[in-house]
C-alpha positions as CSV (number, residue, x, y, z in Angstrom):
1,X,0.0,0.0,0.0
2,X,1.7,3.2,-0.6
3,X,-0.9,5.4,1.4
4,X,1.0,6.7,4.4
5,X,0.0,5.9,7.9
6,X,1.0,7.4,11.0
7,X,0.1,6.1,14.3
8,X,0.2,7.7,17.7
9,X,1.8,5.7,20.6
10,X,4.0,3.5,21.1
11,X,2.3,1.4,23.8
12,X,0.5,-1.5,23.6
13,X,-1.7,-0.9,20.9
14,X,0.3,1.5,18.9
15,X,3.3,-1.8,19.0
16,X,0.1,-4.0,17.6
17,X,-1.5,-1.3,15.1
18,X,2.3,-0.9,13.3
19,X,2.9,-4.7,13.1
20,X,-0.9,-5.8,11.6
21,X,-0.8,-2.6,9.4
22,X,2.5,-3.7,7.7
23,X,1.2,-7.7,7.5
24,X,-1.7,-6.5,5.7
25,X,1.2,-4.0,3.2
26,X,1.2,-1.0,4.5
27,X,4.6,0.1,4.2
28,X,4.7,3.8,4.6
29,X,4.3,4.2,8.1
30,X,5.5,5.8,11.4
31,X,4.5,5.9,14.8
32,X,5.1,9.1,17.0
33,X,6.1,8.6,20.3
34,X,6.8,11.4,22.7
35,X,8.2,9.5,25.2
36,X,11.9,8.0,25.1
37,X,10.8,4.5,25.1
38,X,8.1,2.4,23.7
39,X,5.4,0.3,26.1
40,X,3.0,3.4,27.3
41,X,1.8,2.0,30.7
42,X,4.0,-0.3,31.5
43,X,7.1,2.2,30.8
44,X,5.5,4.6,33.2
45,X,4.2,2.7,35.9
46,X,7.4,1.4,37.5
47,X,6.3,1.3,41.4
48,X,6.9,-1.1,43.5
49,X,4.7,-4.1,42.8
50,X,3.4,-3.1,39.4
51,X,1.7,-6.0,37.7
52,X,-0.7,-6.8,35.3
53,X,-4.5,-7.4,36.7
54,X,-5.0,-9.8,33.7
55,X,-3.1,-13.6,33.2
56,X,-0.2,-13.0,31.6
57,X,-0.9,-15.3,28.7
58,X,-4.2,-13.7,28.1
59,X,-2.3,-10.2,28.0
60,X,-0.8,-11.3,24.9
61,X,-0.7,-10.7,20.8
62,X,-2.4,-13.8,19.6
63,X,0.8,-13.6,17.1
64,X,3.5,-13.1,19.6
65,X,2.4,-16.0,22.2
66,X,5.3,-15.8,25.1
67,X,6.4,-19.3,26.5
68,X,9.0,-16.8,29.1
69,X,5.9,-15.4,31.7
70,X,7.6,-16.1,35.2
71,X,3.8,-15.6,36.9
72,X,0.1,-16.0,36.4
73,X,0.2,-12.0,36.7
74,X,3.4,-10.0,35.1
75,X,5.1,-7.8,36.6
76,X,5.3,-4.4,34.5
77,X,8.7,-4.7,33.8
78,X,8.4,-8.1,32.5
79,X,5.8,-6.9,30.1
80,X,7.3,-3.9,29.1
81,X,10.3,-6.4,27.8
82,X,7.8,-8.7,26.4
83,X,6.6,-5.5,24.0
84,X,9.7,-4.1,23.2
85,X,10.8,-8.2,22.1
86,X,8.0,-8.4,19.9
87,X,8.6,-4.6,18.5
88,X,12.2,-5.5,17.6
89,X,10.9,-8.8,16.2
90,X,8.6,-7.6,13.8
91,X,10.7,-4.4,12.7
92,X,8.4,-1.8,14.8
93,X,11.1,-0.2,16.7
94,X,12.9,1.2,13.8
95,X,9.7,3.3,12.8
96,X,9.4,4.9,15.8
97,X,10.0,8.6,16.5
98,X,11.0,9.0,19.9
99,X,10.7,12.7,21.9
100,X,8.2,13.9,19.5
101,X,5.1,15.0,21.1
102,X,2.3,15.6,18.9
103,X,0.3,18.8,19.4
104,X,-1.3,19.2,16.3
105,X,-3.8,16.9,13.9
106,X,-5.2,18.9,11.0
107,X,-7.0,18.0,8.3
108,X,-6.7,19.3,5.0
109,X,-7.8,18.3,1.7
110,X,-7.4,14.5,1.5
111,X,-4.5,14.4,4.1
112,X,-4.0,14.9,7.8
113,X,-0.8,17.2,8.2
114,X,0.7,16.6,12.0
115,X,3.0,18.9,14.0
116,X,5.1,18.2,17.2
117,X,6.6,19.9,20.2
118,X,9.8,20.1,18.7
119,X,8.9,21.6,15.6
120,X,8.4,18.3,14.0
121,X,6.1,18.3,10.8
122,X,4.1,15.5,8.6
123,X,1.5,14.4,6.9
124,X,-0.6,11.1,5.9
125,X,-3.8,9.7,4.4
126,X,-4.5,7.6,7.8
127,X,-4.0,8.4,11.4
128,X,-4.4,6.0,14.0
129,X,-4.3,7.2,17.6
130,X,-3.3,4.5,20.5
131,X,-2.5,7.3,22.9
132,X,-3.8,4.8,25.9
133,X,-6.4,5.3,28.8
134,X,-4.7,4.9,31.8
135,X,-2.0,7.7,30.9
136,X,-2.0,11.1,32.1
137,X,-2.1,11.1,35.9
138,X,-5.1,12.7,38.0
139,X,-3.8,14.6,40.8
140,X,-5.6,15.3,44.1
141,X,-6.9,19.0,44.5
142,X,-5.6,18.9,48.2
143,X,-4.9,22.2,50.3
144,X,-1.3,22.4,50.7
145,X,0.0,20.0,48.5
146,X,2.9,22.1,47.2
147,X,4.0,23.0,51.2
148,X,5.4,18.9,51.6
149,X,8.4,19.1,52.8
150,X,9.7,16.3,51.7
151,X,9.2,14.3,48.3
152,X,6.1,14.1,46.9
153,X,5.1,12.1,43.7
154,X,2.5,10.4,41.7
155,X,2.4,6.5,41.5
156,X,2.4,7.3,37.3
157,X,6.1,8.9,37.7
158,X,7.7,7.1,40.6
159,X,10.8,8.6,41.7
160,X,13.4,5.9,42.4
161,X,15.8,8.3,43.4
162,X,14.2,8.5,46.8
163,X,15.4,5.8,49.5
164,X,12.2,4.4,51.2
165,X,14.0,1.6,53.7
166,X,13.1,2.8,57.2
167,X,10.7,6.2,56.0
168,X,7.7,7.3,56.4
169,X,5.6,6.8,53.4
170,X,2.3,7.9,52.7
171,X,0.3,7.0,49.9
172,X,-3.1,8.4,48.8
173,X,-5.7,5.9,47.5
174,X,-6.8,2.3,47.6
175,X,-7.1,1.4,43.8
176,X,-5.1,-1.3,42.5
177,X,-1.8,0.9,42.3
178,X,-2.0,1.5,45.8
179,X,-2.8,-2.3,46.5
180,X,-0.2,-3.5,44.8
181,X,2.2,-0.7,46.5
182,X,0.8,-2.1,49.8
183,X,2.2,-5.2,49.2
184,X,6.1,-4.6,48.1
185,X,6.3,-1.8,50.7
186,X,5.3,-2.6,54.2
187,X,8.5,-4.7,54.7
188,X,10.2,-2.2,53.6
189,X,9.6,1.2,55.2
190,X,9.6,2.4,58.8
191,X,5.7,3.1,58.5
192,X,3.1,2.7,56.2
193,X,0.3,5.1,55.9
194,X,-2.5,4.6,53.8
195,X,-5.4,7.2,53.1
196,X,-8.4,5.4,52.4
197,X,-11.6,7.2,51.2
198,X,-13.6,4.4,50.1
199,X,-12.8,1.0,50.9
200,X,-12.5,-1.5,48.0
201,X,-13.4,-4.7,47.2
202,X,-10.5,-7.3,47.2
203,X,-11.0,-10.2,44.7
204,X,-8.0,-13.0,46.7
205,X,-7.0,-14.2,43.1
206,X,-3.3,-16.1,44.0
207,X,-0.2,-15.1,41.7
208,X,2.3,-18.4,42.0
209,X,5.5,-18.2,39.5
210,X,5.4,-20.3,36.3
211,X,7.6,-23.8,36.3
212,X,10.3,-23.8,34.4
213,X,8.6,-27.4,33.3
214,X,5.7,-25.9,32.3
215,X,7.7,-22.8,30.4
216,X,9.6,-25.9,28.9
217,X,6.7,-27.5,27.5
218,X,5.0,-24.1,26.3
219,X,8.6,-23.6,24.3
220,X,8.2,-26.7,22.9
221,X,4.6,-26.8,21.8
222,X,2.9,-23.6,21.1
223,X,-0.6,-25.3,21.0
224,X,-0.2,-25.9,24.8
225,X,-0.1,-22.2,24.7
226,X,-2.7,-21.0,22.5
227,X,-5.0,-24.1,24.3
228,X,-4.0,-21.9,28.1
229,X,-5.4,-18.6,26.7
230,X,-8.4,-20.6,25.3
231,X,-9.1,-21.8,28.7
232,X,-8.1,-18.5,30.4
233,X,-10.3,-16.3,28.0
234,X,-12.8,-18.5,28.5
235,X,-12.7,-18.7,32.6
236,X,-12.2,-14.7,31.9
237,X,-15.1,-13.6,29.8
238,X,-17.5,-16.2,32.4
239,X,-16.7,-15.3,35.7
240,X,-15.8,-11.8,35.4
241,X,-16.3,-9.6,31.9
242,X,-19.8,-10.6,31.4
243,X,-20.6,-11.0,34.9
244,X,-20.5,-6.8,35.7
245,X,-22.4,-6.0,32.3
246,X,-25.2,-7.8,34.2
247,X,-25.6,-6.6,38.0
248,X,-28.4,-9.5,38.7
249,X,-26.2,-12.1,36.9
250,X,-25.0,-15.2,39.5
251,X,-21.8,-14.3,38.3
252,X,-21.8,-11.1,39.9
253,X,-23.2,-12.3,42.9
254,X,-20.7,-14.9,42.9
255,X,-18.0,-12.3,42.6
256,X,-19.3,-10.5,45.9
257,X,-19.7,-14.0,47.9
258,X,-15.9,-14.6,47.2
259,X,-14.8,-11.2,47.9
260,X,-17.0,-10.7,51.0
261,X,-15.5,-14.2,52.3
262,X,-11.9,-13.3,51.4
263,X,-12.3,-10.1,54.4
264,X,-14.4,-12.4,56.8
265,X,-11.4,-14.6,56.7
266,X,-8.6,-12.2,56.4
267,X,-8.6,-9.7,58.8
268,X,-9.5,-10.4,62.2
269,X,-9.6,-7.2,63.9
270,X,-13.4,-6.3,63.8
271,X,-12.0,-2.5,64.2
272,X,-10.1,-3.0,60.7
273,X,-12.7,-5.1,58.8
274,X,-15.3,-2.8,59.1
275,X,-13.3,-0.1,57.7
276,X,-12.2,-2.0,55.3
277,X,-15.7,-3.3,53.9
278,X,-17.2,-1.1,51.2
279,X,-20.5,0.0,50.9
280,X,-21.0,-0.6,47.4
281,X,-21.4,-3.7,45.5
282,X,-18.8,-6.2,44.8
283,X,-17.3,-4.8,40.8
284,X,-19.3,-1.5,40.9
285,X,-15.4,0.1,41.2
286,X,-13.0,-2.0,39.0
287,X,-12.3,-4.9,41.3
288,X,-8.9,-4.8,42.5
289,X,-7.5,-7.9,42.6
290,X,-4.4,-9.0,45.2
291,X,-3.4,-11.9,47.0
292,X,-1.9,-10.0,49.9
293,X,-3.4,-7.1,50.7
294,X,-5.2,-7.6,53.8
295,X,-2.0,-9.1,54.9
296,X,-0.1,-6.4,54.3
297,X,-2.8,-3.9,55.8
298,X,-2.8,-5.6,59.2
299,X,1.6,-6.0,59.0
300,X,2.7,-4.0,62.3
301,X,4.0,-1.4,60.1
302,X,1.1,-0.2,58.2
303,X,-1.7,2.0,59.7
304,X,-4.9,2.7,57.8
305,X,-6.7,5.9,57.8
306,X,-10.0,6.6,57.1
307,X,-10.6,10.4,58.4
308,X,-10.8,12.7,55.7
309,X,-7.5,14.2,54.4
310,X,-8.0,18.3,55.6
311,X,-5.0,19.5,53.9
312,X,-0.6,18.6,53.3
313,X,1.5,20.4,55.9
314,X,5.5,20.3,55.9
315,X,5.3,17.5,57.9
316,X,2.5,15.3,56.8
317,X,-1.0,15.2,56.4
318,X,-3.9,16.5,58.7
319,X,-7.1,15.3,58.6
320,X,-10.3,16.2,59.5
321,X,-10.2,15.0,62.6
322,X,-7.5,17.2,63.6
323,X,-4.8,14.5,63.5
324,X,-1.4,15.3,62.1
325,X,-0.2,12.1,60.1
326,X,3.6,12.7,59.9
327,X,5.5,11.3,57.2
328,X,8.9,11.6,55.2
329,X,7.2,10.7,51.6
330,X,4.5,11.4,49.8
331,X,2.5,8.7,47.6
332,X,-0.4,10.0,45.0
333,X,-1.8,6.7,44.0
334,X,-4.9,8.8,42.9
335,X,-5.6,7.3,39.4
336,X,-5.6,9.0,36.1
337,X,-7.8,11.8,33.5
338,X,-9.5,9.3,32.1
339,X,-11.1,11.3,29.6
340,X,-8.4,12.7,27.9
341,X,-7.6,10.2,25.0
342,X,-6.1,12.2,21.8
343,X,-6.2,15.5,24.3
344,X,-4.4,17.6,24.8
345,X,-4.1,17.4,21.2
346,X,-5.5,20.0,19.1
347,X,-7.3,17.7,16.4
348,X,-9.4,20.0,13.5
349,X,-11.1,17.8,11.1
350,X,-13.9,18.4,8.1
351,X,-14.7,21.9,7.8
352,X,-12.6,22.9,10.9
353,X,-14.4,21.3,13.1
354,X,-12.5,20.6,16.6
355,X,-12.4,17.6,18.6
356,X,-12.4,19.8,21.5
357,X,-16.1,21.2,20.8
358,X,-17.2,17.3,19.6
359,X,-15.8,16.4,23.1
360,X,-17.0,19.5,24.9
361,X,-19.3,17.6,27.2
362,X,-17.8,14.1,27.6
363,X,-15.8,12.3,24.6
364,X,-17.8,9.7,22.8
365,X,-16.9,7.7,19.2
366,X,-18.8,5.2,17.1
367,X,-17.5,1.7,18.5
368,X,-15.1,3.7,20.6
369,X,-13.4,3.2,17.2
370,X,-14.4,6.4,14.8
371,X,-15.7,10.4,15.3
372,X,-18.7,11.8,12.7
373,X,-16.1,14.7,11.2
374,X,-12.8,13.3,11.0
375,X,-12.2,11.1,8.0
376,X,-9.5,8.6,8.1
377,X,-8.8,9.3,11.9
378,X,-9.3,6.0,13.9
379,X,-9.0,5.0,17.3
380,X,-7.7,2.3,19.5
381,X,-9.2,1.7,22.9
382,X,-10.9,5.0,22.6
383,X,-13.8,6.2,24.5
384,X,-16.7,3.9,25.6
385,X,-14.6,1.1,24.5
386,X,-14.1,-2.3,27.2
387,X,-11.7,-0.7,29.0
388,X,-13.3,-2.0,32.2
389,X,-13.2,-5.6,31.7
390,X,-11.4,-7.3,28.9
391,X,-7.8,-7.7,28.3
392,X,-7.2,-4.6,26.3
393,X,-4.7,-6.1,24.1
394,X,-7.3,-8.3,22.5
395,X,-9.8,-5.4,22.2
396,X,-7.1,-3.8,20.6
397,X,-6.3,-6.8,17.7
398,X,-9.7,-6.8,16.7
399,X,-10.1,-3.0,16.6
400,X,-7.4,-3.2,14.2
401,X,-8.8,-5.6,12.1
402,X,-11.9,-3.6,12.6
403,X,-10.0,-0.8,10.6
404,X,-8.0,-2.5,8.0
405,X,-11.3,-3.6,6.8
406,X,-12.8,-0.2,6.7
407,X,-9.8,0.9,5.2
408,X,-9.5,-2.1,2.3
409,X,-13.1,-0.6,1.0
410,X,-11.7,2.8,0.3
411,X,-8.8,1.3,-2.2
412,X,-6.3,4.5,-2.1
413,X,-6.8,6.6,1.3
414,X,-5.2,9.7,-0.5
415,X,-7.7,9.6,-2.4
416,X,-11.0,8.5,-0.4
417,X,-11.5,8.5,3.8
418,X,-13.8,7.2,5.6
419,X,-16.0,7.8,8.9
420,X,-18.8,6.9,11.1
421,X,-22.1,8.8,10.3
422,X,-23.5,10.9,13.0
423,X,-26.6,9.6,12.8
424,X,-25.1,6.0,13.7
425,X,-22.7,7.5,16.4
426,X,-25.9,8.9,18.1
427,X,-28.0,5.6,17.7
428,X,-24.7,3.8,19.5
429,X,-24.5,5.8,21.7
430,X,-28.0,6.3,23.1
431,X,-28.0,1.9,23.1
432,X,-25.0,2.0,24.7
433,X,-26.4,4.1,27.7
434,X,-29.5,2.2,28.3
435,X,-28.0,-0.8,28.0
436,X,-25.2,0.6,31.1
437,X,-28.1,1.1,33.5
438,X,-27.8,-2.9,33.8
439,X,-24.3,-3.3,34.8
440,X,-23.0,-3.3,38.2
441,X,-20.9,-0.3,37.2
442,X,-24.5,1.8,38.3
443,X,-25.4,0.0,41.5
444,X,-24.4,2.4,44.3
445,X,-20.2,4.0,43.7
446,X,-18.3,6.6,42.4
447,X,-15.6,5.7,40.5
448,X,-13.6,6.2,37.2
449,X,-16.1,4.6,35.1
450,X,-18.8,7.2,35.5
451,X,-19.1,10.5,33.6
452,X,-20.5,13.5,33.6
453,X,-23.9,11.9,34.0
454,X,-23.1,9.1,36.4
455,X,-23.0,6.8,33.2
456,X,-20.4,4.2,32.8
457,X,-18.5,5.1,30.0
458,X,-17.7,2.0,28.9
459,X,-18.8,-1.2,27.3
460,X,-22.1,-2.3,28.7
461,X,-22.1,-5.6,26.7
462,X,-20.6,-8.8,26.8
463,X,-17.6,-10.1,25.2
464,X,-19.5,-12.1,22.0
465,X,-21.4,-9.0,21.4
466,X,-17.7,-6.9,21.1
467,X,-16.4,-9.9,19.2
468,X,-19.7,-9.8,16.8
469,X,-19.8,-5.7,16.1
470,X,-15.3,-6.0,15.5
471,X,-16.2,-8.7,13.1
472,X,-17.3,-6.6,10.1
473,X,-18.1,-3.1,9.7
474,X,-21.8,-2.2,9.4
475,X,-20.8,-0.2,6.0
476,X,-24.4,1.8,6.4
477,X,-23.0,3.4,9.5
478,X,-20.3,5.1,7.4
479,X,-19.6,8.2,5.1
480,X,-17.1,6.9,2.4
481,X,-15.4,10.5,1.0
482,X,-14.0,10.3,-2.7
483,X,-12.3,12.8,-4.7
């Protein structure tokens, strides 16, 4: 194909877009990174005890199978290796442009011209932005913040330059990050401080290394492998993704039993279990899942608090009720701007129409994969997609797909483009919020998944019915543009 493609992001899905685009003969293509290194989450998420929530050999390309997972669950930096192996493999790393920030997507004529922080300037028939969800940290809007006296940092840029053994550490949030810093740091530090505002619940799903035998044998036959994710997509898609897309499914309720079990038996302390049991349903937040972290909560160095935080002094935290919490470091395990996607980006497509003003209220695209307005720009994982329950690189293999198919019907993308209709983006849409007043994500919490309007924005469907709508574009839904 000699239409040129550029692709944004060299994470996950970016690594995946550039390898099925060039199998299916796109040649002409680049991926801008602005970054130093490819791998997106798992380059910046480097805490202590950063893993995958997702079975390592399920959170992998169905053409790169690994036979080298050490655990169930990867630790990031095992992944991150994993993706730069299979970049260098397939000849990814090479067409990535590293430091360049894009700030700029404009549309004009039959091309989309690009511009970077650094001055940088292109231009190509397809875009493809795999700028990631979990990316851009969300930081607390705390009084006194910037008074800490001592270091201070979010979980998303963990600064190893700072010697924990024997401090004072306090971390902000009970999401998975700051579950899975629970864990690898209460051994560790002098005292472990964790600010809790809403409990969470604690799926006790065990993480035991991989045999070498068994890492052997997966070497040796690669059908033992592709069988495993058979049998873990399978176990997946049953017992958890389609369980929380239906909040009065026995799967979800089976979910709560185990979870509601796991604290009964865990911690003993009456005191400590009530604080830690939520008030929500099992799944409405994503469900963290740990092995140890009601162990780790009830280790003599850690000390859970549950007061609200008032305001950061010099010293530490205060909280509401008038306790000074001192501490030497500062943890912001507070989550991310989940609703950022190509933004901060300034994308003008058709007519100068902005994405900005399409996304004034909340962000929303056609299959999470296209915007009415902007031809030829595709997304993967974008908003509304199943970011909440399926193992994203999959999602992100058949979104692919999903586009080389839309973009095999225009025959020369310099010369034709193609986008959802916004009459089909609005039926989606409006079926995609009725059907998330069924799922558990609606059932009593605040979290991430909610927007503006308390609606999941997310996937409210099961697994088949992503696999059916990925399998082949509803061609009515779209505008096809020729010149």
């Amino acid at each position: 194909m000699s239409a040129r493609v550029i692709i944004i992001g060299a994470g996950m899905a970016g690594v995946a877009a550039a390898i099925r685009l060039g199998q299916a003969g796109y040649e002409d293509l680049v991926i801008y990174e602005k970054a130093d290194g490819l791998g997106g989450t798992w380059r910046d998420n480097t805490y202590p005890g950063v893993a995958c929530d997702v079975p390592s050999h399920l959170y992998s390309y169905s053409f790169a199978p690994n036979p080298e997972w050490t655990h169930v669950f990867s630790p990031g930096a095992e992944i991150r290796s994993y993706l730069e192996r299979v970049a260098d493999d397939h000849g990814v790393t090479g067409r990535i442009v590293f430091g360049a920030e894009v700030t700029g997507l404009e549309r004009r004529g039959n091309l989309w011209h690009l511009s970077t922080a650094d001055g940088r300037s292109d231009q190509a028939a397809v875009v493809i932005g795999a700028t990631g969800v979990l990316h851009q940290p969300a930081y607390p809007d705390i009084d006194g913040l910037g008074d800490f006296a001592g270091p201070v940092f979010h979980s998303a840029r963990w600064d190893h330059g700072v010697n924990l053994d024997g401090a004072r550490v306090g971390v902000i949030g009970t999401g998975s990050s700051a579950v899975q810093i629970t864990g690898a740091l209460v051994k560790r530090v002098g005292e472990y401080v964790l600010f809790q505002r809403t409990a969470q619940w604690i799926l006790p799903v065990p993480n035991p290394p991989i045999s070498e035998a068994d890492r052997t044998r997966y070497r040796a036959e690669p059908g033992a492998m592709v069988a495993l994710k058979d049998e873990l997509a399978a176990q997946f898609t049953a017992g958890f993704a389609d369980a929380v897309v239906d909040a009065e499914s026995e799967a979800a309720r089976h979910l709560e039993e185990i979870c509601g079990a796991h604290l009964e038996a865990s911690v003993a302390d009456p005191g400590l279990r009530a604080k830690l049991l939520p008030p929500y349903r099992a799944a409405c937040k994503r469900l963290v899942v740990s092995p140890d972290f009601y162990a780790a909560i009830q280790a003599p160095s850690a000390r859970l608090v549950t007061a609200a935080i008032e305001r950061v002094e010099p010293g530490g935290i205060r909280t509401a009720d008038g306790v000074l919490h001192e501490v030497d470091v500062l943890v912001l395990a507070t989550g991310f701007r989940v609703d950022r996607f190509l933004r901060p980006i300034s994308v003008t497509g058709s007519g100068g129409l902005e994405l900005d003003q399409v996304w004034a209220k909340r962000p929303s695209a056609y299959l999470s994969v296209s915007v009415p307005g902007f031809p030829n720009l595709f997304l993967l994982n974008g908003p509304n997609g199943p970011v909440g329950n399926f193992s994203l690189i999959d999602v992100a293999e058949r979104q692919i797909d999903y586009i080389l198919q839309l973009l095999g019907r225009l025959g020369d993308p310099e010369a034709a483009a193609v986008c959802a209709r916004a009459d089909a983006a609005e039926r989606f849409e409006a079926e995609r919020v009725e059907a998330a007043g069924r799922t558990i994500w609606v059932t009593g919490c605040r979290s991430w998944y909610l927007d503006d309007r308390g609606v999941p924005a997310a996937w409210p469907w099961t697994m088949q019915r992503f696999q059916e709508a990925m399998a082949e574009p509803a061609l009515e839904d779209f505008e096809f543009e020729t010149t």
